[in-house]
C-alpha positions as CSV (number, residue, x, y, z in Angstrom):
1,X,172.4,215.7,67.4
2,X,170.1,217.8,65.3
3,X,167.3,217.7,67.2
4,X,169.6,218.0,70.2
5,X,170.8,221.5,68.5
6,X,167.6,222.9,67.7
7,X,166.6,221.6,71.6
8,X,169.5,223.8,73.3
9,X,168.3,226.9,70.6
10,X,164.5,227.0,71.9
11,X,166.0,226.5,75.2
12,X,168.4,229.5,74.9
13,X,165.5,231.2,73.5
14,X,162.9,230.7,76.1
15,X,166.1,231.3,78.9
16,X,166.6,234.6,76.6
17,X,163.1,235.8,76.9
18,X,162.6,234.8,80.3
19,X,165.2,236.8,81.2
20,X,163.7,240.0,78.8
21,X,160.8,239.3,80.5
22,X,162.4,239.5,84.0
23,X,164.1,243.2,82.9
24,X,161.1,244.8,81.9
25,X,159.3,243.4,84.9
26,X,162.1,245.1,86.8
27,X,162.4,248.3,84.2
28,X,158.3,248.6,85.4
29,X,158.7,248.0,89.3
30,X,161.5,250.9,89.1
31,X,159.3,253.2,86.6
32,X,156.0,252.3,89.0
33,X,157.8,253.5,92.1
34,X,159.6,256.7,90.6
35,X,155.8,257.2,89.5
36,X,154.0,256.5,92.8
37,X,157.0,258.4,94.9
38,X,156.7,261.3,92.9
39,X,152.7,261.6,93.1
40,X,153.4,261.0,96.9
41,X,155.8,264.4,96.9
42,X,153.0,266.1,94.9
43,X,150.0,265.0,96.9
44,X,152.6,266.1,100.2
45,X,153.3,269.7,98.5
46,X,149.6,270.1,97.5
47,X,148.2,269.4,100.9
48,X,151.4,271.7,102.9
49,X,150.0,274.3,100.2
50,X,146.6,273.8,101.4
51,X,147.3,273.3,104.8
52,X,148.4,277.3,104.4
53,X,145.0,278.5,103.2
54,X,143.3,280.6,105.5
55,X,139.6,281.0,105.0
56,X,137.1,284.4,106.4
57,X,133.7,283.3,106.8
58,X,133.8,280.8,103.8
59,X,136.2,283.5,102.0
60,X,139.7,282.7,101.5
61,X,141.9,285.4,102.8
62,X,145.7,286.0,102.4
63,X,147.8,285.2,105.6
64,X,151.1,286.4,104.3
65,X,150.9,289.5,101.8
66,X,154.2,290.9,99.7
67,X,153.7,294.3,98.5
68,X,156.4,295.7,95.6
69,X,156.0,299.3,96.2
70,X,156.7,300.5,92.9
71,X,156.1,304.2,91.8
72,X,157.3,306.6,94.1
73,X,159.9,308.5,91.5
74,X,157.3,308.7,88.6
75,X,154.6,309.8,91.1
76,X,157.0,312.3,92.5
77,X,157.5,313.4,88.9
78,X,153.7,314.0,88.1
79,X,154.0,316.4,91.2
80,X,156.4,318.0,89.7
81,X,158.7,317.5,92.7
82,X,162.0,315.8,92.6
83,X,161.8,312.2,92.4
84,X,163.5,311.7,96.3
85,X,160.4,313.4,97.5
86,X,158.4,310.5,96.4
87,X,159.8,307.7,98.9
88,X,158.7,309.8,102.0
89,X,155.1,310.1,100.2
90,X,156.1,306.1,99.9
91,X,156.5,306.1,103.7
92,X,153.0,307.2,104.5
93,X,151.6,304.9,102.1
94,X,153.2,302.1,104.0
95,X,151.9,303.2,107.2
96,X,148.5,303.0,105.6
97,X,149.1,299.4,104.8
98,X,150.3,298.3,107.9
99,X,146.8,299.8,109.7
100,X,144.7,297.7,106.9
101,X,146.9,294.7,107.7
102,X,145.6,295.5,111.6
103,X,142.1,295.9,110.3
104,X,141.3,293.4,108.1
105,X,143.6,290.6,110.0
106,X,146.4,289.8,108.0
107,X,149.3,288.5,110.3
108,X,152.3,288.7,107.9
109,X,153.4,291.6,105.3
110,X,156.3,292.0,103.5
111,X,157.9,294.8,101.4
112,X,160.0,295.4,98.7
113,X,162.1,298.5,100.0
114,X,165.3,298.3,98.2
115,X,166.6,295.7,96.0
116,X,170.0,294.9,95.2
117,X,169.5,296.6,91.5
118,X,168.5,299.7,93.5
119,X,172.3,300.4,93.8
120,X,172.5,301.2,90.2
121,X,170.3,304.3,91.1
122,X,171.7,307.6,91.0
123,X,173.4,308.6,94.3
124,X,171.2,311.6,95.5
125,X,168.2,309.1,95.1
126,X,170.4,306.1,97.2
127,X,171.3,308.6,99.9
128,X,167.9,309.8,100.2
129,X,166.3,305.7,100.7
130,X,169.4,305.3,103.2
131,X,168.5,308.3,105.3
132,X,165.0,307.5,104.9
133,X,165.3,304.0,106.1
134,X,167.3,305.6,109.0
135,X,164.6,308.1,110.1
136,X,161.4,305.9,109.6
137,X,163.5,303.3,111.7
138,X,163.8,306.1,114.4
139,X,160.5,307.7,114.2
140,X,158.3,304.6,113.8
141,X,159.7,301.9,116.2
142,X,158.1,302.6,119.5
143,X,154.8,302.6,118.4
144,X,155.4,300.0,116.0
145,X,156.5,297.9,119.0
146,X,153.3,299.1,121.1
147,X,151.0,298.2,118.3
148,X,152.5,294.7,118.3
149,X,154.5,294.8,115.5
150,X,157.6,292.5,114.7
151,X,160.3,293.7,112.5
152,X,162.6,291.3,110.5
153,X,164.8,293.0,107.6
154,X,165.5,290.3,105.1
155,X,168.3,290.7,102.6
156,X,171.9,291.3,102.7
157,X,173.7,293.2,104.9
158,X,177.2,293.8,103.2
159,X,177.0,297.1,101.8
160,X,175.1,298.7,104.5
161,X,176.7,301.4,107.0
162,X,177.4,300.2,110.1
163,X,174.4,302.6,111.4
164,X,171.7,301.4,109.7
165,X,173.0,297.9,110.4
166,X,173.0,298.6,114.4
167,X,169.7,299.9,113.8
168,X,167.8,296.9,111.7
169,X,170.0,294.8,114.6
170,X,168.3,297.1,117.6
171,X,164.4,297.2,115.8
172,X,164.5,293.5,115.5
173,X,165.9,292.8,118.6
174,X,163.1,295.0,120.2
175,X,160.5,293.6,118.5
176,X,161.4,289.9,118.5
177,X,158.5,288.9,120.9
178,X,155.5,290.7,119.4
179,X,153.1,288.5,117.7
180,X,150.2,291.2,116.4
181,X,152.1,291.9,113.0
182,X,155.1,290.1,111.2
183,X,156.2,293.1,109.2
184,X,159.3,292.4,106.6
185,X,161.2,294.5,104.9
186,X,163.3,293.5,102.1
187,X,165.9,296.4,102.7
188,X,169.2,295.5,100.5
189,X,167.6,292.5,99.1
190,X,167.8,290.2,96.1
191,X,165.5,286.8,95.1
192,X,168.4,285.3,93.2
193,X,171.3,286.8,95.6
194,X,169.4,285.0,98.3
195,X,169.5,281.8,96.4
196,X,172.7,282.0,95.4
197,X,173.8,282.6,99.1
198,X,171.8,280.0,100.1
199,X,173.7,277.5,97.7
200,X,177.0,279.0,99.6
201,X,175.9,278.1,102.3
202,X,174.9,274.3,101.4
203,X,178.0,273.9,99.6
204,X,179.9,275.5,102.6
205,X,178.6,272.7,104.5
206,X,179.9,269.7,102.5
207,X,176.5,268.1,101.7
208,X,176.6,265.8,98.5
209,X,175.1,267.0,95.1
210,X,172.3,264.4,95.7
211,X,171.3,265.0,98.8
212,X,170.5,269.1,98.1
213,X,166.8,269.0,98.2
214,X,164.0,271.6,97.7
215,X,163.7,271.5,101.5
216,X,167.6,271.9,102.1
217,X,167.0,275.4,100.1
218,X,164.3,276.3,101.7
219,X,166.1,276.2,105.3
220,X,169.2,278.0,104.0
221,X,167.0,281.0,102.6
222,X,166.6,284.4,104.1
223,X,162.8,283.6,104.5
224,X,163.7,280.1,106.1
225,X,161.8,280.8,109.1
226,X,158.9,282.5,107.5
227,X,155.6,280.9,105.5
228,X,155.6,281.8,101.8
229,X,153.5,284.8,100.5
230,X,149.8,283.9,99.2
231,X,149.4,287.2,97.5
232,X,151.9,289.6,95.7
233,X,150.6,293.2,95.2
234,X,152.2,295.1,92.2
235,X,152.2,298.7,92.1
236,X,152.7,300.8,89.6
237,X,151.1,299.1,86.3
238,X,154.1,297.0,85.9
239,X,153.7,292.7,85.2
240,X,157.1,291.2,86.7
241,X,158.4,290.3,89.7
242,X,161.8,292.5,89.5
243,X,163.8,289.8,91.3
244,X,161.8,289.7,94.3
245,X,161.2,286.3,96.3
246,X,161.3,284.0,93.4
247,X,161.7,281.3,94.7
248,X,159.1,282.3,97.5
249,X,156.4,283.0,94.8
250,X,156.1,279.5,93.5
251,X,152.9,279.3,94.5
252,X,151.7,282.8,95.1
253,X,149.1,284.6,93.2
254,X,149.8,288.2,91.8
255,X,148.0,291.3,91.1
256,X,149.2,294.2,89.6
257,X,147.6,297.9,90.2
258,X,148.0,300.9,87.9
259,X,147.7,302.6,91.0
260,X,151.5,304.6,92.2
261,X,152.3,303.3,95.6
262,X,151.9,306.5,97.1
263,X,148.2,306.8,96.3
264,X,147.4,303.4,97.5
265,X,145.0,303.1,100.1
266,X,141.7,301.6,101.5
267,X,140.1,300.5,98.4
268,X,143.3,299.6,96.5
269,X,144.0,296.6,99.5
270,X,140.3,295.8,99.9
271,X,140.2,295.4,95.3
272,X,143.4,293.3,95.7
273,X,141.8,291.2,98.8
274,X,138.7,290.9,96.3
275,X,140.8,289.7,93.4
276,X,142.8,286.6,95.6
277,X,139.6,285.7,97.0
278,X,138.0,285.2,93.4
279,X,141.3,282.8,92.3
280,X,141.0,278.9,92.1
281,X,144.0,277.7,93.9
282,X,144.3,274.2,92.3
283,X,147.9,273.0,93.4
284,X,148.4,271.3,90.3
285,X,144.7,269.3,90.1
286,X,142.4,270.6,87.9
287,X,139.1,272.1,88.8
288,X,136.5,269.5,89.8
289,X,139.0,268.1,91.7
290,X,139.6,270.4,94.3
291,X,136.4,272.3,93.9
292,X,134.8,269.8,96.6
293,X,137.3,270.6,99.0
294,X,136.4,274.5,99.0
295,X,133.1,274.2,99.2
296,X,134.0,272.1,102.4
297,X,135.5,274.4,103.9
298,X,133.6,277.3,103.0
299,X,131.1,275.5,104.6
300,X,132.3,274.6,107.6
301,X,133.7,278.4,108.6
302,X,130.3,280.5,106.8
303,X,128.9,280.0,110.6
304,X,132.0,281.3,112.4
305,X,131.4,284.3,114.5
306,X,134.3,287.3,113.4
307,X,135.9,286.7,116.6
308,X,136.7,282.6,115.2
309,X,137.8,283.4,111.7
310,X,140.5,281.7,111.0
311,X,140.1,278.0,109.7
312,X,143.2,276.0,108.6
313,X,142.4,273.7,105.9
314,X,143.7,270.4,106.4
């Protein structure tokens, strides 16, 4: 009966840690996978983010540039002008852009004309940006339109007049089919507003909590039919974002200017062009590892002629 005793123990014993055994098999099969499913989403997002690169003649080139135009008051100030008469100086600036865009081939731009903090402004400075808005709408559309240009205003419209509202509805509707230049302007417009709205909107739609993916945001977003910025040009001196496209800018490499909006030209752009095509973009690897892949594609475009310059790297 003894023997018998200890018998069943070692039994129970061996059962016992047959069965621990059997757990932490499991514990590692369920540990492996998270592991391997989560390297899968990385190596997924890393190659979409590559797959976005756009390479000049073995140069990498922005596609999709975001400007914030920042410095049209304290500019206006060193004039010794009041600061409203800044944001038309801001105007002409812009138009300078949107001809380098033209020139040096970058399909998409988008601007940072008035944020949602902008209302905190005082009111001779708001009613100067509406009106502003208004005219530059009214002056600039034809020939944006003949140039090629497509308008989108991204943002919130709530707060608006009804005019300026028909007319963002009128220059988009105009301009829908034009393909040269995707202009954007952020006109009314908030990064965490627009997620916020964007969670509305999921919410709205009765999805479960675990089902709300980074791709679910993404197609409720203002921007949901748009690529996300490569480069963000800062203005002004200043080292923040200020709220704009936040969630856009994940991935997005910045460069900040001393330079006041309304004095940026030629070789501001071409010195921020310069800059992005001096960055590593390493998607989370480290250097060696992606380093190959550049030098791949650099040398597979550095014999396009201009007229072939853009290369998609796959």
């Amino acid at each position: 009966m003894r023997c018998s005793g200890i018998e069943s123990g070692e039994r129970a014993r061996t059962s016992g840690a047959g069965m621990t055994k059997g757990r932490l098999r499991s514990l590692w099969a369920v540990i492996n996978s998270a592991i391997d499913g989560g390297a899968r989403a990385w190596e997924a997002e890393r190659h979409a983010e590559q797959a976005r690169l756009m390479f000049r003649e073995g140069r990498a080139v922005p596609r999709h540039i975001a400007i914030i135009m920042d410095g049209n008051g304290r500019w206006a100030t060193r004039q010794h002008l009041p600061r409203s008469l800044g944001h038309p100086a801001g105007v002409e600036a812009l138009r300078r852009v949107v001809r380098l865009c033209d020139t040096y081939r970058i399909p998409m731009l988008t601007v940072y004309a008035f944020s949602t903090e902008n209302w905190g402004r005082p009111r001779d400075e708001i009613n100067a940006l509406m009106n502003l808005f208004w005219e530059t709408i009214r002056s600039d559309l034809e020939q944006l339109h003949e140039n090629g240009v497509r308008l989108r205003h991204i943002g919130r419209l709530d707060g608006l007049s009804p005019d300026v509202q028909k007319a963002i509805a009128h220059m988009m509707d105009l301009t829908r089919s034009n393909t040269k230049l995707d202009l954007n302007v952020c006109f009314n417009y908030g990064g965490r507003a627009e997620i916020v709205d964007a969670v509305r909107e999921i919410v709205a739609t009765g999805v479960a909590p675990d089902e709300i993916t980074e791709d679910l945001i993404h197609r409720h977003l203002y921007t949901r039919d748009l690529p996300d910025p490569d480069l963000i040009i800062r203005t002004g001196g200043e080292m923040r974002l200020s709220n704009y496209l936040v969630w856009q800018a994940a991935y997005a490499e910045y460069y900040s200017t001393p330079v006041l909006w309304p004095d940026f030209g030629h070789d501001d752009f071409v010195a921020a062009l310069d800059a992005y095509a001096t960055r590593k973009r390493r998607f989370g690897k480290i250097e060696e590892q992606v380093e190959g892949e550049v030098i791949a594609v650099g040398a597979a475009t550095a014999t396009l002629r201009p007229e072939h310059v853009v290369k998609n790297v796959s």
